[in-house]
C-alpha positions in Angstrom: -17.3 -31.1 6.6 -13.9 -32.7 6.2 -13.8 -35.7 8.2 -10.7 -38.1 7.6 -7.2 -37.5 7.8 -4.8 -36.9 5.1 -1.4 -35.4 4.6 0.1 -33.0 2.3 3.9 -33.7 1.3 5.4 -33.7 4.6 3.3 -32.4 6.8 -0.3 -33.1 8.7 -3.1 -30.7 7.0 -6.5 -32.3 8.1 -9.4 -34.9 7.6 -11.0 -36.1 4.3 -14.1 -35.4 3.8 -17.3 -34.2 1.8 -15.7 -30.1 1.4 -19.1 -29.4 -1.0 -22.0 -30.8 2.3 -22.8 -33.4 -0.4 -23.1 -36.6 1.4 -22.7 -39.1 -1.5 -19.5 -36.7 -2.6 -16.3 -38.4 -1.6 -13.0 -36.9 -1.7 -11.5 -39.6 -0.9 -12.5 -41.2 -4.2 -9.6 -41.3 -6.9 -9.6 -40.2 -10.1 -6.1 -41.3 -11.2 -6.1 -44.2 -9.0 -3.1 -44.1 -7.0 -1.5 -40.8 -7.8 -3.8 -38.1 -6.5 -7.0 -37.3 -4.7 -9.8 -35.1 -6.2 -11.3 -32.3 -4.8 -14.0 -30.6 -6.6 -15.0 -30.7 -10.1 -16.6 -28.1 -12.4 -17.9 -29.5 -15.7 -14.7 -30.4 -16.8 -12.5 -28.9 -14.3 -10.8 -30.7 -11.8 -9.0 -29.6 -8.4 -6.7 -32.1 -6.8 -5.3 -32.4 -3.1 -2.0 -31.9 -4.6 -2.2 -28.4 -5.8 -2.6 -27.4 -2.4 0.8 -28.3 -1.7 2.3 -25.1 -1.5 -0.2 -23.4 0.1 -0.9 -24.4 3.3 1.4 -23.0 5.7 3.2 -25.4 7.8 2.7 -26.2 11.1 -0.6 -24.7 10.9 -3.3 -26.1 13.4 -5.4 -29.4 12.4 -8.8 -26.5 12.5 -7.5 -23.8 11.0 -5.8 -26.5 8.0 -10.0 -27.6 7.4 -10.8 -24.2 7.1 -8.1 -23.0 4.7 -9.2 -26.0 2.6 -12.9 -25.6 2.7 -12.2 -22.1 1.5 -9.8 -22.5 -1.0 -12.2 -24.9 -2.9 -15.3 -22.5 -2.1 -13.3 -20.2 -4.1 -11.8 -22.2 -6.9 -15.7 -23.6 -7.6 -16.8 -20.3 -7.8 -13.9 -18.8 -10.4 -13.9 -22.1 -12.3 -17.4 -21.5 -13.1 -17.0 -18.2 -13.4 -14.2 -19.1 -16.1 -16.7 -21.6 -17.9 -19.1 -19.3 -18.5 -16.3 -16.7 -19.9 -15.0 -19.7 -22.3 -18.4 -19.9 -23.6 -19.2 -16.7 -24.0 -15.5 -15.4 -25.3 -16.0 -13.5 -28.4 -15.1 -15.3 -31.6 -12.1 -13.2 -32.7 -10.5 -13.2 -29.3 -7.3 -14.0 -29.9 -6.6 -16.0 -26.7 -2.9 -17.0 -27.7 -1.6 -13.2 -28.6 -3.1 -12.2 -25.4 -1.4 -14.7 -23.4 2.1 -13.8 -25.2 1.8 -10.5 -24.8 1.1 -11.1 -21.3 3.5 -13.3 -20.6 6.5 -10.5 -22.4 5.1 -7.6 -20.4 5.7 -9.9 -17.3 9.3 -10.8 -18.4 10.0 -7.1 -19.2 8.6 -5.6 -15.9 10.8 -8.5 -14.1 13.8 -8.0 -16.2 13.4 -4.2 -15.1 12.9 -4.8 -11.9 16.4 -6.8 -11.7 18.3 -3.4 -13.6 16.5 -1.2 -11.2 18.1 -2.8 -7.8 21.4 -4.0 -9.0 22.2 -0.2 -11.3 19.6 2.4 -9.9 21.0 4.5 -7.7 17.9 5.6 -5.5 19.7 7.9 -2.8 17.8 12.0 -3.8 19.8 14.4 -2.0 18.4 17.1 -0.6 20.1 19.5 -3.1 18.4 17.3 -6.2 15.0 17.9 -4.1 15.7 22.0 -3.6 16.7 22.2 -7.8 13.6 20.0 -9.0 11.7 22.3 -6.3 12.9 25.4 -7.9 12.3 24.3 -11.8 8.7 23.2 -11.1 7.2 24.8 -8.0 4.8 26.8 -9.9 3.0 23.3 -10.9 2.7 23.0 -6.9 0.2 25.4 -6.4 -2.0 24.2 -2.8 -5.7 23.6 -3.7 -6.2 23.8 0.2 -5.0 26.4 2.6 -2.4 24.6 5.3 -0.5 25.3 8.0 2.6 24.4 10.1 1.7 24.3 14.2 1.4 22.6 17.6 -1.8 21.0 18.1 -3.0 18.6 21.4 -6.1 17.6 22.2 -6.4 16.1 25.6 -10.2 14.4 26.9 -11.3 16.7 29.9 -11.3 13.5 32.2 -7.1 13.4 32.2 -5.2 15.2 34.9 -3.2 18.2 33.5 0.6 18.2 35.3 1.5 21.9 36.7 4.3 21.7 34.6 2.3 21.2 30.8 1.8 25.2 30.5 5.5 25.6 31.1 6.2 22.7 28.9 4.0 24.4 26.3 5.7 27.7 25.9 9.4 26.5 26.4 11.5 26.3 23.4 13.7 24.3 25.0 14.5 20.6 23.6 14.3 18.8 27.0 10.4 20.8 27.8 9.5 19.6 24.2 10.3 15.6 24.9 8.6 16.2 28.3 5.6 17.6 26.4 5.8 14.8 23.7 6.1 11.9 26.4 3.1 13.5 28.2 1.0 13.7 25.1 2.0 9.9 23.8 0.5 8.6 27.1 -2.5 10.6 27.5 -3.2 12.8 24.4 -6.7 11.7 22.1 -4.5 14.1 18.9 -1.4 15.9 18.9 1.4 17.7 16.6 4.2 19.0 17.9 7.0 19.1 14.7 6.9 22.7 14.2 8.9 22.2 10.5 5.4 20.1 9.2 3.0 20.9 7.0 -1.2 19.9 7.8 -4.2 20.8 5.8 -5.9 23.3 7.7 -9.0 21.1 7.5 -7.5 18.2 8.8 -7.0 20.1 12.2 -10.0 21.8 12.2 -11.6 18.3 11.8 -10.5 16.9 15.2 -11.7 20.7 17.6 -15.0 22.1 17.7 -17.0 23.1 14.3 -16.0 27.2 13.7 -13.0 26.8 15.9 -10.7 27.3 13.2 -11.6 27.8 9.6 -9.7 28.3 6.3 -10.8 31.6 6.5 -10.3 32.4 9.9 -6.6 31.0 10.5 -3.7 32.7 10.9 -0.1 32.7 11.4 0.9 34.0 15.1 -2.7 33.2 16.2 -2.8 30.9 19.7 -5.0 30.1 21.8 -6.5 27.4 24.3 -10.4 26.0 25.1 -12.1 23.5 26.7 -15.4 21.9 25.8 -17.4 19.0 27.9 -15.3 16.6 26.4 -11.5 17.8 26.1 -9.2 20.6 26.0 -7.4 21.8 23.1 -4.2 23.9 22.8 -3.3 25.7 19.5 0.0 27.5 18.2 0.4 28.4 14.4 3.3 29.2 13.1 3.0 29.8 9.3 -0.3 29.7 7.4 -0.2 29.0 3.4 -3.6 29.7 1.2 -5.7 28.3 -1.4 -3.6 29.0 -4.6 -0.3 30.0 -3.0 2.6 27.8 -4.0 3.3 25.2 -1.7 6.2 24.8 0.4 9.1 22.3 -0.3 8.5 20.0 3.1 4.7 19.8 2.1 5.7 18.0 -1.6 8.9 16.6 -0.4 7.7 13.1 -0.5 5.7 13.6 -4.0 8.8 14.8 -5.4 11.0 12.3 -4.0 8.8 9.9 -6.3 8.9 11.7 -9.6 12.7 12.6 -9.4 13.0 8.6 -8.6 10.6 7.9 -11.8 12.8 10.2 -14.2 15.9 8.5 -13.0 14.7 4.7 -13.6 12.8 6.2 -16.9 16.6 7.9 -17.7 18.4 4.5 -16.8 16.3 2.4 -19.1 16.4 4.7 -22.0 20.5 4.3 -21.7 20.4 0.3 -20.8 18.2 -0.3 -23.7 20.4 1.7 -26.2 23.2 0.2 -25.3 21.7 -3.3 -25.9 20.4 -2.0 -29.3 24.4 -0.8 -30.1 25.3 -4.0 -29.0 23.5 -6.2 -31.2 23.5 -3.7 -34.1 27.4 -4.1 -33.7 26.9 -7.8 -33.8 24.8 -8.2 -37.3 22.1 -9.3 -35.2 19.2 -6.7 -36.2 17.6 -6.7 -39.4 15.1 -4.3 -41.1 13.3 -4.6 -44.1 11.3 -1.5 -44.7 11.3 -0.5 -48.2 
C-alpha cells in the first residue's frame, strides 16, 4: 500500500508508498534525482509520478486518489509487458514507422473531417427528405419480423386498479390518455400507449403469458384483457404488419435518418475535396509523372 504523502501539480493526490506489495520497492526513490519520482519499471520501461498529472481528477478524496493510483500502475505493468513481449516477437518486416504514419494521417483526416462536418454540414432531414428516400428504397425495407402498433400495460395484481382506468382505457380523449399515462408511470411493471409506434410483435409477447399472443395469432382490431397470479394485462392492436411485408416509414425513420445523414457528409466531402484539388491544380501545386 501507498503510505507517504505526495502531491501532484497543485493539488493533494495521496501517500508514497510500495504500489507493487514489495517491501524493499520504494517509490519514493529517484531516478532522475530531483526532477521526478518513479513508479514502476518493466525491463526497461519506466512510469513516473508525473505522467499522472492529468489524470487524477481534482479534488478527489485522499482514498479514492490511492486507489486510482494503485490501479493505474496495475494496468500500465500489465500492458507494458504486454508490449515487451509484442516488441520481441514483432515480425521482422513489420514496418513499424509506415504504420505509425499512416496512423497518425487517418487520425488527422478523420479530425480534419470532423471540423467540415460541424462548421458546413447541414444535418436538419425534413420530413419530406425522409417520405422521398422512403419512397425510392422501401422495397429494401422488407420486416424480417411481423410487428405491430398498440396499447399495451401490464400492471402486478398486488396494485389497486382506480374505477376510473376502464374509462380511461377506452376514451380517445387527450385528457383520459395523460390520466392513463400518469397512472401507468407510477404503478405500471410495462406499458405503451403511443398509438403512431411501431414494436416487434415478440417484444410484447415477451413481457405477457407464453401463447398469449403469437406472430401467428395477432391481429389488427383484436383486444382483450387477462389476469394471471402475478399481474393484469390490457391489450389494444391497432395495425399488425407481417414477416416479409414492407415496413412502415415510423418503424425505419430513425435508420433512415442515418443513411440520408451519411450520403450528405459523403456528398459534402466529395465537393470539399474537389474544390481543394481545383484549387491547388490552379495554383501549379500538383504534379504527375505517369508516363
Amino acid at each position: 500500500m501507498i503510505r507517504t504523502k505526495l502531491f501532484v501539480r497543485h493539488y493533494w493526490i495521496g501517500i508514497w508508498c510500495c504500489l507493487l506489495g514489495l517491501a524493499s520497492c520504494q517509490f519514493g526513490e529517484k531516478d532522475k534525482p530531483g526532477e521526478d519520482t518513479l513508479l514502476a519499471k518493466v525491463h526497461n520501461k519506466a512510469l513516473y509520478l508525473s505522467e499522472l498529472d492529468e489524470m487524477i481528477p481534482e479534488g478527489i478524496a485522499e482514498k479514492d486518489s490511492l486507489e486510482f493510483i494503485e490501479n493505474y500502475v496495475n494496468r500500465w505493468i500489465r500492458e507494458a509487458l504486454l508490449l515487451d513481449e509484442a516488441e520481441r516477437n514483432a515480425p521482422k518486416d513489420l514496418n513499424i514507422d509506415k504504420l505509425v504514419r499512416d496512423y497518425r494521417a487517418s487520425l488527422l483526416k478523420y479530425s480534419y473531417e470532423q471540423t467540415l462536418m460541424e462548421e458546413l454540414l447541414d444535418s436538419t432531414i425534413s420530413q419530406q427528405e425522409l417520405v422521398d428516400f422512403y419512397e425510392r428504397n422501401k422495397e429494401q425495407y422488407q420486416l424480417e419480423t411481423p410487428i405491430m402498433r398498440c396499447f399495451f400495460i401490464k400492471i402486478p395484481s398486488s396494485t389497486d386498479i382506480p374505477n376510473d382506468f376502464e374509462r380511461w382505457w377506452d376514451s380517445e380523449k387527450s385528457g383520459d390518455r395523460e390520466k392513463l399515462v400518469e397512472y401507468c408511470g407510477q404503478f405500471a411493471e410495462a406499458y405503451l400507449l403511443n398509438e403512431n409506434d411501431w414494436y416487434k410483435v415478440e417484444e410484447v409477447a415477451s413481457a405477457m403469458p407464453p401463447g398469449t399472443v403469437t406472430p401467428d395469432n395477432v391481429s389488427a382490431k383484436r383486444e382483450f384483457s387477462q389476469k394471471d397470479e402475478s399481474h393484469r394485462y390490457f391489450l389494444r392492436v391497432f395495425e399488425v404488419k407481417k414477416r416479409k411485408d414492407i415496413a412502415p416509414l415510423a418503424y425505419i425513420q430513425e435508420q433512415a435518418r442515418k443513411v440520408i445523414l451519411r450520403s450528405k457528409k459523403d456528398s459534402l466531402m466529395e465537393k470539399t475535396i474537389d474544390a481543394m484539388y481545383q484549387r491547388e491544380l490552379r495554383r501549379n501545386n500538383i504534379q504527375t509523372y505517369i508516363d
